[in-house]
C-alpha positions in Angstrom: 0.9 -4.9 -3.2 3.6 -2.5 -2.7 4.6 -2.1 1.6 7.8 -0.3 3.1 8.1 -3.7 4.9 11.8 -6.0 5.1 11.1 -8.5 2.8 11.1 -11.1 5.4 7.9 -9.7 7.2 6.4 -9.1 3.7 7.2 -12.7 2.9 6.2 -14.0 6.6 2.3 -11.5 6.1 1.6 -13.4 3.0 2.1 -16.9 4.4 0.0 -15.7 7.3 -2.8 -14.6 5.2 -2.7 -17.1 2.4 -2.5 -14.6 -0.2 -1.7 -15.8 -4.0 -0.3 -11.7 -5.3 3.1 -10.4 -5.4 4.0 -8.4 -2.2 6.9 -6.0 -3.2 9.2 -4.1 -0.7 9.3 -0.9 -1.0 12.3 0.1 1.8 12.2 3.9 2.8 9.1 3.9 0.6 10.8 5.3 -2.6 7.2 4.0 -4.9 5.3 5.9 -2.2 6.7 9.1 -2.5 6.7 9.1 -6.7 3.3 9.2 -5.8 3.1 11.7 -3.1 1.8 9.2 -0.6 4.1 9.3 2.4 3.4 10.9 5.8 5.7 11.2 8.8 4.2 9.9 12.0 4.2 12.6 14.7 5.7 12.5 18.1 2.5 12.1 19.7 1.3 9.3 17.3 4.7 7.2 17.4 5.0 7.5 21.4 0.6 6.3 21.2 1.4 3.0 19.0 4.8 2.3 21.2 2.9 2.3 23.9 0.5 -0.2 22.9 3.7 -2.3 21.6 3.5 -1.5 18.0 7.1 -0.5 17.1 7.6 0.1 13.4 11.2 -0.1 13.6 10.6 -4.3 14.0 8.9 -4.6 10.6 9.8 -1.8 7.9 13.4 -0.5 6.3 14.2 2.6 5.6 12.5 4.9 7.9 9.9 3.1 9.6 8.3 5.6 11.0 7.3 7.2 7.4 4.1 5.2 6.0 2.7 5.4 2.5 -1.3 6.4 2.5 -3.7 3.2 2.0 -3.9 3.8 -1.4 -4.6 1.5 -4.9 -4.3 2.3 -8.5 -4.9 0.6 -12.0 -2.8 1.7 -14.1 -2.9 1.0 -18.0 -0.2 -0.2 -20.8 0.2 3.6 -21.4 1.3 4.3 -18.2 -1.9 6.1 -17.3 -3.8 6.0 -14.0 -7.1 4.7 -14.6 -8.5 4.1 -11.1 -7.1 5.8 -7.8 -8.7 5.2 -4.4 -6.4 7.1 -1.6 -7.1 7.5 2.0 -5.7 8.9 4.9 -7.1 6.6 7.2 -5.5 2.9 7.6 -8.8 1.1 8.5 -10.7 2.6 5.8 -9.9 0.0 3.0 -11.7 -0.3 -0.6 -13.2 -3.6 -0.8 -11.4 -5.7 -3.5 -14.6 -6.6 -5.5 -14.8 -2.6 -6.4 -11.4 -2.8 -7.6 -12.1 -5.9 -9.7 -15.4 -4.1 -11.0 -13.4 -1.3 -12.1 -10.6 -3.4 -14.1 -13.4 -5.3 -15.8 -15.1 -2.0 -16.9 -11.4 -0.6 -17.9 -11.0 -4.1 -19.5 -13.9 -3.6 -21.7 -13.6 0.2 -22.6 -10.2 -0.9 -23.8 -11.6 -4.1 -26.3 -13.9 -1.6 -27.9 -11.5 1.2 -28.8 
């Protein structure tokens, strides 16, 4: 996992959740826009999740108001994207067993060449 998060909240979101992968900090979101997945939050949109006390300033480096898409992405030995799933919307989320489907057929097409 790749977030614009200081490493401290990244560190503090994995304890949280329990999770076993690598969470890697991507300040001013640098990996994000290689991949030509960052959007600026509006006026409108940063003044909306202020006022329900969400400040991005508290949890991300670099310019927290600047978020990468939801995205994921296998990508090979060869440096070739083999899977992509990219959306817009942050609560739309690929479930991880697709993923893991996806690597297991990649895994296979790749023992029989």
């Amino acid at each position: 996992m790749i977030s614009p998060q200081t490493k401290e909240h990244s560190r503090t979101f994995k304890e949280e959740k329990g999770l076993t992968m690598e969470i890697l900090s991507d300040p001013g979101n640098s990996v994000g826009e290689k991949y030509g997945l960052v959007y600026t939050f509006t006026e409108e949109l940063k003044q909306a999740y202020l006022q329900v006390g969400i400040d991005l300033e508290e949890y991300n480096s670099g310019d927290p108001w600047r978020l990468p898409l939801v995205s994921r992405y296998i990508i090979d030995r060869k440096k070739i994207i083999q899977y992509a799933v990219v959306s817009a919307d942050h609560t739309d989320r690929v479930e991880p067993e697709h993923t893991l489907k996806a690597l297991k057929a990649l895994e296979k097409q790749q023992a029989g060449s």
